[in-house]
C-alpha positions as CSV (number, residue, x, y, z in Angstrom):
1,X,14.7,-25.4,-34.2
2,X,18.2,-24.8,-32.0
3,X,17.6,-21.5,-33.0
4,X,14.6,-21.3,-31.2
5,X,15.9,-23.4,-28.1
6,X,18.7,-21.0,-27.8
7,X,16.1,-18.1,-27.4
8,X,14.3,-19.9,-25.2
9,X,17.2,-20.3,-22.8
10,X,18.4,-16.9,-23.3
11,X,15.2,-15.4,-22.0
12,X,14.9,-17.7,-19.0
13,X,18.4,-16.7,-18.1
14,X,17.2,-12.7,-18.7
15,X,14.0,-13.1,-16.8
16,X,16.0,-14.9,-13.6
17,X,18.8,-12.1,-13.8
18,X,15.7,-9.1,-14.4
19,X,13.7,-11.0,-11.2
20,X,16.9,-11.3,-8.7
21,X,17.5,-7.6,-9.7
22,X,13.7,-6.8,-8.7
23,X,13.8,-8.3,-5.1
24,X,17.4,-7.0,-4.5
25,X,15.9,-3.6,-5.0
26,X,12.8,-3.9,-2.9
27,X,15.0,-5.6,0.0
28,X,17.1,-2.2,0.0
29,X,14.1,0.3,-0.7
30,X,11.0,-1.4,1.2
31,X,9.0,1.6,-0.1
32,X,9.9,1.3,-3.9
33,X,7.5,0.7,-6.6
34,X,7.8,-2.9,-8.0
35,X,7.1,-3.3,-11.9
36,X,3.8,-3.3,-12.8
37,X,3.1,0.1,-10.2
38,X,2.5,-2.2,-7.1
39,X,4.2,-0.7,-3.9
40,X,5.9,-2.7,-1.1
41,X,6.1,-2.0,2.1
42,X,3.4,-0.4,4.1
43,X,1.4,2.7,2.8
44,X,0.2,4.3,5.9
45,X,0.5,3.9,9.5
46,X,-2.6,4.8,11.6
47,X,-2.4,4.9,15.6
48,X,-5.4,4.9,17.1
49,X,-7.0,6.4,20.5
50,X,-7.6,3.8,23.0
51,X,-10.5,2.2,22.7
52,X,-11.6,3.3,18.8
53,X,-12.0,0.2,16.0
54,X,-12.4,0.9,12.3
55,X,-15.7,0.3,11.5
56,X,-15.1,0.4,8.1
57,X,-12.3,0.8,5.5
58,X,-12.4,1.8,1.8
59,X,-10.4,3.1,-0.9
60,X,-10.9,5.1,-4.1
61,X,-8.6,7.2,-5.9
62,X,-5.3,6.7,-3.9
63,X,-7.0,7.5,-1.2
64,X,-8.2,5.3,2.4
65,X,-11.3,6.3,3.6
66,X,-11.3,4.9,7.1
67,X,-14.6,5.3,9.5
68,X,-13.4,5.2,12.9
69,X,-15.3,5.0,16.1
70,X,-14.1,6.4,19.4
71,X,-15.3,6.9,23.0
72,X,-15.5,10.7,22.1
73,X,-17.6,10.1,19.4
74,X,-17.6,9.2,15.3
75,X,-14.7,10.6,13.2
76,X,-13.9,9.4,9.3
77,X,-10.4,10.2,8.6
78,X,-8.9,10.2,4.9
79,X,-5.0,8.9,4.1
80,X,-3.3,9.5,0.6
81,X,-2.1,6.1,0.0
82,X,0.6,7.9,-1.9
83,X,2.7,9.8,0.7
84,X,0.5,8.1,3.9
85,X,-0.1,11.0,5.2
86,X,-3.5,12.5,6.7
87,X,-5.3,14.8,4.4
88,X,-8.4,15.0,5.6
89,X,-10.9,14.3,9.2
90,X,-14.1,14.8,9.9
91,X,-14.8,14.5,13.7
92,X,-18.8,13.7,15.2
93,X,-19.5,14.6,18.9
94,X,-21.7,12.1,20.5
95,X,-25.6,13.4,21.0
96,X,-26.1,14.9,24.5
């Protein structure tokens, strides 16, 4: 039974040490992959024209699928969520 104490303790001091490791990493590398493959920090950054809005926002495959609207017309952009950067756009004039 102390055996089993003495384990138990052990582990709880591994899994403190293991988690204070974790978070002094991501404080010094924002970007870095956290265990279990969940990123911190932000992906992308998208700047927008004046006066669009994101009409809609999905994602599939490491990838963002955003469909923006803008004075100039329709335009659905696509971001790898992996480097954030811009690997695709599709721009809509408006009908005349």
């Amino acid at each position: 039974m102390s055996t089993l104490l003495v384990l138990a303790l052990l582990g709880t001091i591994w899994g403190f040490i293991r988690q204070a490791h974790v978070f002094l990493a991501a404080r010094e590398h924002p970007r870095a992959t956290a265990p279990g493959g969940v990123q911190t920090g932000a992906a992308a950054t998208v700047i927008l024209a004046p006066g669009a809005r994101i009409l809609s926002a999905t994602t599939d495959s490491g990838k963002l699928v955003l469909h923006v609207a803008t004075p100039q017309g329709s335009e659905v952009e696509i971001i790898d969520l992996a480097t954030g950067r811009l690997t695709g756009q599709v721009k809509t004039q408006p009908a005349p």
